[in-house]
MARKE-928914 format. One record per residue (C-alpha): residue number from 1; x negated, y negated, z negated. Coordinates in nm, 3 decimals, decimal comma. Example, Ala and Ser with C-alpha at 12.3 -4.5 7.8 and 13.67 -1.06 7.14 Angstrom:
// MARKE-928914
PT_seq_xx_yy_zz
PT_1_-1,230_0,450_-0,780
PT_2_-1,367_0,106_-0,714
END
This chain:
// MARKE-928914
PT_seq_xx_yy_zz
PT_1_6,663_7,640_0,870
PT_2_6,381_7,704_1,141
PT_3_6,281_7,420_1,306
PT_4_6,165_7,486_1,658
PT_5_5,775_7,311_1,746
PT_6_5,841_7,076_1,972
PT_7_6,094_6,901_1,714
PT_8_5,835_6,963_1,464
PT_9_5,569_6,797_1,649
PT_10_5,805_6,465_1,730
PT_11_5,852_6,462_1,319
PT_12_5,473_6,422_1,294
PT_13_5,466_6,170_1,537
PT_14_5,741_5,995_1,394
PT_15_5,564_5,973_1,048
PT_16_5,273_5,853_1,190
PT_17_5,410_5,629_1,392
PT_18_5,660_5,439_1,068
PT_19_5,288_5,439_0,850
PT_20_5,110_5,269_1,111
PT_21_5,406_5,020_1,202
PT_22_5,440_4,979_0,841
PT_23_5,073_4,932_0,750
PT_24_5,061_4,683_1,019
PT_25_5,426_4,468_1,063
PT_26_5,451_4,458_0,703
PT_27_5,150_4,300_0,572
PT_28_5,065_4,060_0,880
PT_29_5,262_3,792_0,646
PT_30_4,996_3,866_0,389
PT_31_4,739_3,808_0,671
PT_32_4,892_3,529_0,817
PT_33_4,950_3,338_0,518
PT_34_4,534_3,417_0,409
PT_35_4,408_3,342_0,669
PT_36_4,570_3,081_0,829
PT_37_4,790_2,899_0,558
PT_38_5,085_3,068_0,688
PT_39_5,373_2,937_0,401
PT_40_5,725_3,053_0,384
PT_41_5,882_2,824_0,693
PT_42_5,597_2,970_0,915
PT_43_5,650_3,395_0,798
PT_44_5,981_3,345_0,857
PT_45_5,970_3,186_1,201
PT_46_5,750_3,442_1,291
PT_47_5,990_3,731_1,179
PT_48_6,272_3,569_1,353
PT_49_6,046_3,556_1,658
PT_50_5,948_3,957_1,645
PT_51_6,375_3,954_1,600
PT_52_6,439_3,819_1,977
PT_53_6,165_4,060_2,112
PT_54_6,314_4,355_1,893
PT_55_6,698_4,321_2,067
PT_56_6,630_4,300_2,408
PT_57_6,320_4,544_2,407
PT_58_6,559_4,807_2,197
PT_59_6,817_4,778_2,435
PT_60_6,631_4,824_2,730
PT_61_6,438_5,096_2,527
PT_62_6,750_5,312_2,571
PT_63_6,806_5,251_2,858
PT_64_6,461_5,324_2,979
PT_65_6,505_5,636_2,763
PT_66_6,777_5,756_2,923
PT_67_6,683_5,704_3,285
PT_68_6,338_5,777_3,315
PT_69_6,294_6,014_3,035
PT_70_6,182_6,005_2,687
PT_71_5,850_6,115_2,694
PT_72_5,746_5,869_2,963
PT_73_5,895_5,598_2,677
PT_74_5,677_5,738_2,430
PT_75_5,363_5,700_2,637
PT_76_5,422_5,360_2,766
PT_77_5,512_5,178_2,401
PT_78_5,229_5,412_2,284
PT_79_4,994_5,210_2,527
PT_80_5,150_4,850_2,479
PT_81_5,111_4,903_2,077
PT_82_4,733_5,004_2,116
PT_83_4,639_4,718_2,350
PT_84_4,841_4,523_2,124
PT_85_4,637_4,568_1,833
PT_86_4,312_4,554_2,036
PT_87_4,404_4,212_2,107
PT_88_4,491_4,137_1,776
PT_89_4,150_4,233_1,665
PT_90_3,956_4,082_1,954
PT_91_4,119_3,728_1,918
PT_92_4,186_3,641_1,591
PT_93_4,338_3,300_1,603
PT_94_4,699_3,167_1,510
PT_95_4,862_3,132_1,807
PT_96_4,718_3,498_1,948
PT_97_4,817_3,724_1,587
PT_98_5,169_3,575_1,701
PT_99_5,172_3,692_2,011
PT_100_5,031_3,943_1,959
PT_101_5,296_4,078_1,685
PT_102_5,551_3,981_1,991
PT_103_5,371_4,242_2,216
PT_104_5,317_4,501_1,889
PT_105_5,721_4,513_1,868
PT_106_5,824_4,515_2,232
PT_107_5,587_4,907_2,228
PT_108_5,741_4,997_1,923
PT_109_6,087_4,916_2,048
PT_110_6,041_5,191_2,319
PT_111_5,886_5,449_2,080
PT_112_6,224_5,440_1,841
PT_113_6,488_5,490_2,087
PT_114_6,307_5,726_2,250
PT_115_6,185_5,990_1,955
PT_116_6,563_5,967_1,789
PT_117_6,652_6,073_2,109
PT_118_6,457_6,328_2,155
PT_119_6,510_6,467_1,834
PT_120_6,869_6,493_1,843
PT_121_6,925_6,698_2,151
PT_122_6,994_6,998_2,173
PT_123_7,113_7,000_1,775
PT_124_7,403_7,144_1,802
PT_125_7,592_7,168_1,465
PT_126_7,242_7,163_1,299
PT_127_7,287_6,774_1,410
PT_128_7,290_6,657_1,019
PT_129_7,034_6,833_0,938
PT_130_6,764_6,719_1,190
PT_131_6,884_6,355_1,142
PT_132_6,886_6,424_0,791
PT_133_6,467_6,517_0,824
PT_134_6,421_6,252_1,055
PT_135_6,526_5,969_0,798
PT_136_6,361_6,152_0,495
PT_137_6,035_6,151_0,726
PT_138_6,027_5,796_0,839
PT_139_6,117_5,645_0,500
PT_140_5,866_5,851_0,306
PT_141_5,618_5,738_0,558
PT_142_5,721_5,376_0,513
PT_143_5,722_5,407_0,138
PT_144_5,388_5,546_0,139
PT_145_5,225_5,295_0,356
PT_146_5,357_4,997_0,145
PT_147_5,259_5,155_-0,159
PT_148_4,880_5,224_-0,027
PT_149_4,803_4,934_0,253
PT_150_4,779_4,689_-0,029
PT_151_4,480_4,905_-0,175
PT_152_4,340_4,979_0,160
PT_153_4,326_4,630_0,286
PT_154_4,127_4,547_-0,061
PT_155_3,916_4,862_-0,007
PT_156_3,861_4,798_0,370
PT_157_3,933_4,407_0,450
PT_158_4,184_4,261_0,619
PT_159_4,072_4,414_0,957
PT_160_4,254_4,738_0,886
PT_161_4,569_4,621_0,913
PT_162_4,458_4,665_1,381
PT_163_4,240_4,917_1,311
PT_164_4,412_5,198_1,109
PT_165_4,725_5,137_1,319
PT_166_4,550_5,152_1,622
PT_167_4,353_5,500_1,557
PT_168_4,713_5,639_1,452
PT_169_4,892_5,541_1,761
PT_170_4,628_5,681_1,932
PT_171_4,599_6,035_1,782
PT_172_5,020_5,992_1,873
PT_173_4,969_5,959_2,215
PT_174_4,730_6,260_2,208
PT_175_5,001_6,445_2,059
PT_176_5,260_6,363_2,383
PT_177_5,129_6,584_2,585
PT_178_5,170_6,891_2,328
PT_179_5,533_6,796_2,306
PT_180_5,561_6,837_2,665
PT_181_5,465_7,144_2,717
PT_182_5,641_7,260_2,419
PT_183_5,976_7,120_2,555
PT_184_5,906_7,259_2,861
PT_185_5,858_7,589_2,746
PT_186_6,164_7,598_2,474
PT_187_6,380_7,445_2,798
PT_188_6,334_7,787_2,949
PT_189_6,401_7,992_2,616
PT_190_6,761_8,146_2,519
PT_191_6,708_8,168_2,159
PT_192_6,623_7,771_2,146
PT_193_7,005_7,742_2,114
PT_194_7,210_7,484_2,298
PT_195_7,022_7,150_2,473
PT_196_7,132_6,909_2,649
PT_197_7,331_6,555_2,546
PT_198_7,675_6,727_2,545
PT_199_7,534_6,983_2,242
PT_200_7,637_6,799_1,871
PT_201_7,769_6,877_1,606
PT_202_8,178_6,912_1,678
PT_203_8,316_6,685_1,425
PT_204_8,235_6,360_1,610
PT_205_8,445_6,497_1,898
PT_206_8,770_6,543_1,722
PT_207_8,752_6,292_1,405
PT_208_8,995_6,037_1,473
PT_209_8,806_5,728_1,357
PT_210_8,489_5,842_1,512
PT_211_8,482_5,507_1,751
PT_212_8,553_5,312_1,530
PT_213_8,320_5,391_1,239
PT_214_8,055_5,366_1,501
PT_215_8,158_4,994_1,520
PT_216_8,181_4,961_1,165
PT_217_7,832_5,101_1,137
PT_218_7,701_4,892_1,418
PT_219_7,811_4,528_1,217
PT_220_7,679_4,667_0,843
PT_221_7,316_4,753_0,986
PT_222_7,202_4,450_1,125
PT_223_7,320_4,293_0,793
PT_224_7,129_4,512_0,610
PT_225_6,801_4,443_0,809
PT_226_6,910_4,095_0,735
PT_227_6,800_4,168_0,415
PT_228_6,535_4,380_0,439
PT_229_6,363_4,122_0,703
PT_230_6,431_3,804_0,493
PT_231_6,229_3,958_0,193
PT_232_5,939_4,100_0,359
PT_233_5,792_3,741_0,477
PT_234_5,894_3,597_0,143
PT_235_5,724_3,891_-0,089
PT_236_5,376_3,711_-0,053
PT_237_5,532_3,436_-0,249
PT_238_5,758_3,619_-0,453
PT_239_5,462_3,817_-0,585
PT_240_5,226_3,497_-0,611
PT_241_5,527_3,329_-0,812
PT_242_5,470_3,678_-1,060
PT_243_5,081_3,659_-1,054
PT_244_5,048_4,013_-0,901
PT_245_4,766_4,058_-0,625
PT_246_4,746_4,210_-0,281
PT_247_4,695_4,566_-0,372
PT_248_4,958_4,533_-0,684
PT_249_5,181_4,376_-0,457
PT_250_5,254_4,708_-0,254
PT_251_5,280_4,949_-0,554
PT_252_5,560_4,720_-0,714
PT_253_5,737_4,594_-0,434
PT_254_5,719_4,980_-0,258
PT_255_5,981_5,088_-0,524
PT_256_6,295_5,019_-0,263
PT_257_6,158_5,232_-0,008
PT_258_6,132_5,512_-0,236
PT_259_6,469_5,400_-0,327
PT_260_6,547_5,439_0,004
PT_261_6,393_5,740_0,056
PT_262_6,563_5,918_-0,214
PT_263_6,925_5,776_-0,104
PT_264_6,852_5,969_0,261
PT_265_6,781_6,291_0,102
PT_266_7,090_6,269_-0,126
PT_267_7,321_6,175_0,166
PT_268_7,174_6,437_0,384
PT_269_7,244_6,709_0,171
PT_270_7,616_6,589_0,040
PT_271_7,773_6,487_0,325
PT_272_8,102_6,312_0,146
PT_273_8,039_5,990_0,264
PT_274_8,067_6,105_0,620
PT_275_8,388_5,885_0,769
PT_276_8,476_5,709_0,436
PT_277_8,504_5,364_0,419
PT_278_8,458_5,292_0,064
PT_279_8,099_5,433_0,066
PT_280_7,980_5,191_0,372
PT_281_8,165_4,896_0,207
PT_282_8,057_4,961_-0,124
PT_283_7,677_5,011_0,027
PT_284_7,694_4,675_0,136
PT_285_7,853_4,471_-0,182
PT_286_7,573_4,653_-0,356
PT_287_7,302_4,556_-0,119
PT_288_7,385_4,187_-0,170
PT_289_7,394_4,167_-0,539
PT_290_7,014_4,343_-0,534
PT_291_6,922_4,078_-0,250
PT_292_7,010_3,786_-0,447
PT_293_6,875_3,960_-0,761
PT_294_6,485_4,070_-0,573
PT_295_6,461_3,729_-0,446
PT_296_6,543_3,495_-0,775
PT_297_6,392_3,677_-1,038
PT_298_6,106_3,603_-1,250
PT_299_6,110_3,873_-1,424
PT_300_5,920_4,214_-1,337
PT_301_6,212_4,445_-1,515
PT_302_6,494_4,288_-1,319
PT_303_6,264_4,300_-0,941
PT_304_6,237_4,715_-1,012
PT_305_6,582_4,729_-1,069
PT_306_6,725_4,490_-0,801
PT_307_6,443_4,737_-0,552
PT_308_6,632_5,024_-0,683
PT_309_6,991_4,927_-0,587
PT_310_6,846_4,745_-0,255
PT_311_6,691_5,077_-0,124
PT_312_6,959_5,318_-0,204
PT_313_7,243_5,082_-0,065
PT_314_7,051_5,020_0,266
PT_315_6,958_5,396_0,282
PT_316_7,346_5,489_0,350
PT_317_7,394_5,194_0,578
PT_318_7,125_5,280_0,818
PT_319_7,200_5,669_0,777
PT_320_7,540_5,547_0,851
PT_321_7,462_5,364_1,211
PT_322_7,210_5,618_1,321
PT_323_7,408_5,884_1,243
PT_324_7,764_5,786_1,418
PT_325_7,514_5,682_1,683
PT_326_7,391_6,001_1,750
PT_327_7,687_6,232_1,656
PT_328_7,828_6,178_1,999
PT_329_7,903_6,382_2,307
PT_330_7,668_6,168_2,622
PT_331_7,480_5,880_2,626
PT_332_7,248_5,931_2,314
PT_333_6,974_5,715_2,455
PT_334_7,207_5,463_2,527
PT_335_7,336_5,465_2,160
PT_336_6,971_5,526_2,032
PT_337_6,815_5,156_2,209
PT_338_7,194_4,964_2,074
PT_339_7,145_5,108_1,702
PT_340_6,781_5,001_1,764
PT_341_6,908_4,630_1,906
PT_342_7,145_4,588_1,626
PT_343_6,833_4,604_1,363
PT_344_6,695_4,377_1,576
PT_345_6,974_4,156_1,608
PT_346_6,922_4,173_1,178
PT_347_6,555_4,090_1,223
PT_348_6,575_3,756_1,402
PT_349_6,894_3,668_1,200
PT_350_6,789_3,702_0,856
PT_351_6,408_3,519_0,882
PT_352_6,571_3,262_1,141
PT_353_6,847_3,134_0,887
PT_354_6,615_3,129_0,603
PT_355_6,350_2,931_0,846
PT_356_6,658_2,709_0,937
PT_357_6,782_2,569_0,577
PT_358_6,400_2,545_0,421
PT_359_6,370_2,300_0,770
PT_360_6,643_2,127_0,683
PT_361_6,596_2,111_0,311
PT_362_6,232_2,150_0,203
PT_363_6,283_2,039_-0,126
PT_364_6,487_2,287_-0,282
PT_365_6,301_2,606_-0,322
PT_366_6,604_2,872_-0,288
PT_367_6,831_2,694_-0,019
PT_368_6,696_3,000_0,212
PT_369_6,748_3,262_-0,024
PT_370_7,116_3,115_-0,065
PT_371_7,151_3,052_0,298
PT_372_7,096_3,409_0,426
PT_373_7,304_3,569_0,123
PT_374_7,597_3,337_0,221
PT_375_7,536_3,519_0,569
PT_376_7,526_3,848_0,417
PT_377_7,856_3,780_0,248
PT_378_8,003_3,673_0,591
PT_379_7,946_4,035_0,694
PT_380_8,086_4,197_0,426
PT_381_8,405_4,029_0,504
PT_382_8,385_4,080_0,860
PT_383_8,328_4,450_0,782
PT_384_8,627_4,467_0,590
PT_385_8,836_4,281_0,864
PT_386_8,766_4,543_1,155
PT_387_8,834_4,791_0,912
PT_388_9,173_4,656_0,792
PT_389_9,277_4,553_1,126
PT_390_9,270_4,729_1,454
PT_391_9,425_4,652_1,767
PT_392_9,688_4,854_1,923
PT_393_9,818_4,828_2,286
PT_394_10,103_4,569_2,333
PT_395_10,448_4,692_2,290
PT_396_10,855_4,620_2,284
PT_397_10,920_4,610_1,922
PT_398_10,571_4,674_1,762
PT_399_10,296_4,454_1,609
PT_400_9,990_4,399_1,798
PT_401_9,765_4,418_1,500
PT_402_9,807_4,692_1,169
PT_403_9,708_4,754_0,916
END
């Protein structure tokens, strides 16, 4: 399959962009708890605060996206990310690194929306396909990053986690204008194949469940970044608890984003889970056994494996919600900024629950892991309600709910 430049070009960007966001958003906690005594109460809290900024800047994102076009998004979180990090090396107090990870998400929350967007018009039936490259590239960038920024921050100090980021972005937003051009020029050329929002691949037109698989999708993800955001802040402590340093840290705890990244390339090339329930529920059982198991362990064995089952469960859930996002006839950017909000939604509610019950109960060490897996398990059944249950329009003679 030929890919045409422009997309190519957005598929750099995009890997550039998830290894600088990584590098940066993952090992602040690190930084935070070094340098400033940051403990578990305080990572969280400042998760759950980057949450609230994700939704509402992810939602707008779309919409931004889709009014004002995408390339204008891309240039404007671009420019909040690198004055974000500029501040972030320039003050380096407390109060600023937390406002200044505040600022850092609300630019990265356009950038999202905005290249998934942009990537997925014009598809046609080759939709699967360039969704399928776009999650291989991002999680192969993530895994990357969190396998090497513990090494690099050893190698170059703690000031790397603003500055690498910050050159990246920038050699991004030199890369806009290329994209540009290159749109503008495929726009014009008949043998770029359809364009246009109303150009995807056919099936999510006539499946019957298409709607509501979408919804289904759009309650499992932020569950799964639940997860994902409730273990980041806490993998400082779970690795001090192990006696593994900084650069250690992100070689072993790396191995459920390559988990990850191996469950998108599987499920981009076999596409049997498309529109079956029992792969999206049994995603998410899966994903809470590995939570409970990453999080409790003191063993080194049992963390790999939990990683592995973690990574490859979230992997179809997230393919799942971008994909019934984007396999739609109109308002991709629209869909692009809610899948986006939903992991945000995730990201505040994870990190804010586990903030809440180690406030309430600071003397028992796991309340927070037990708190946010009793939450996960609340959307597991709520998952399995919508899908059990829909309703059906009020008539003489008929039930208003079926099963």
């Amino acid at each position: 399959m030929m890919i045409r430049p422009a997309k190519t070009l957005l598929y750099l960007i995009e890997f550039l962009n998830c290894y600088a966001a990584v590098y940066y958003s993952n090992f602040l906690f690190f930084y935070l708890r070094n340098a400033f005594g940051f403990g578990e109460l305080e990572n969280l809290l400042t998760a759950a605060a980057g949450g609230v900024v994700y939704i509402f800047a992810s939602w707008q994102g779309g919409k931004l996206a889709q009014r004002y076009g995408c390339i204008r998004l891309l240039v404007a979180g671009a420019c909040i990310v690198i004055v974000s990090l500029s501040m972030g090396l320039a003050f380096p107090s407390s109060g600023m690194q937390v406002l200044v990870y505040g600022l850092w998400t609300a630019g990265i929350c356009l950038i999202w929306p905005a290249l998934e967007t942009l990537i997925s018009e014009g598809s046609g039936a080759r939709l699967p396909q360039m969704v399928g490259i776009y999650n291989v590239t991002w999680a192969g960038s993530a895994a990357v990053a969190y396998f090497t920024t513990g090494i690099l921050i050893e190698q170059f100090g703690m000031a790397s986690l603003f500055w690498i980021p910050l050159w990246l972005t920038g050699i991004e937003l030199a890369l806009l204008p290329l994209v540009a051009n290159q749109l503008k020029k495929e726009a014009g050329d008949p043998d770029a194949g359809p364009s246009g929002p109303a150009a995807h691949h056919p099936s999510a037109v006539h499946h019957p469940d298409a709607k509501r698989f979408l919804r289904l999708a759009w309650i499992a993800n932020p569950f799964s970044y639940v997860a994902i955001n409730t273990v980041i802040p806490l993998i400082p402590s779970i690795t001090e608890r192990l006696g593994l340093s900084t650069g250690m840290a992100g070689v072993v705890c790396s191995l459920w984003m390559f988990a990850r990244l191996a469950a998108f390339a599987a499920f981009w090339h076999w596409r049997g889970w498309h529109y079956r329930f029992r792969w999206l529920a049994a995603a998410c059982f899966l994903m809470i056994v590995c939570f409970f198991a990453f999080l409790l362990t003191h063993s080194i064995s049992v963390l790999l494996l939990a990683q592995i089952g973690f990574g490859g469960s979230i992997g179809l859930i997230y393919y799942s919600s971008l994909y019934y996002s984007m396999n739609v006839t109109e308002n991709q950017g629209k869909n692009a900024g809610v899948h986006e909000a939903m992991i945000g939604v995730g990201l505040f509610a994870g990190p804010a629950a586990g903030a809440a019950t180690l406030f309430l109960f600071p003397a028992s060490a796991a309340i927070g892991v037990w708190s946010v897996g009793g939450l996960l398990c609340a959307g597991f059944c709520a998952l399995v309600f919508v899908r059990r249950y829909r309703p059906q329009r009020a008539s003489a003679g008929r039930k208003k709910w079926t099963t």
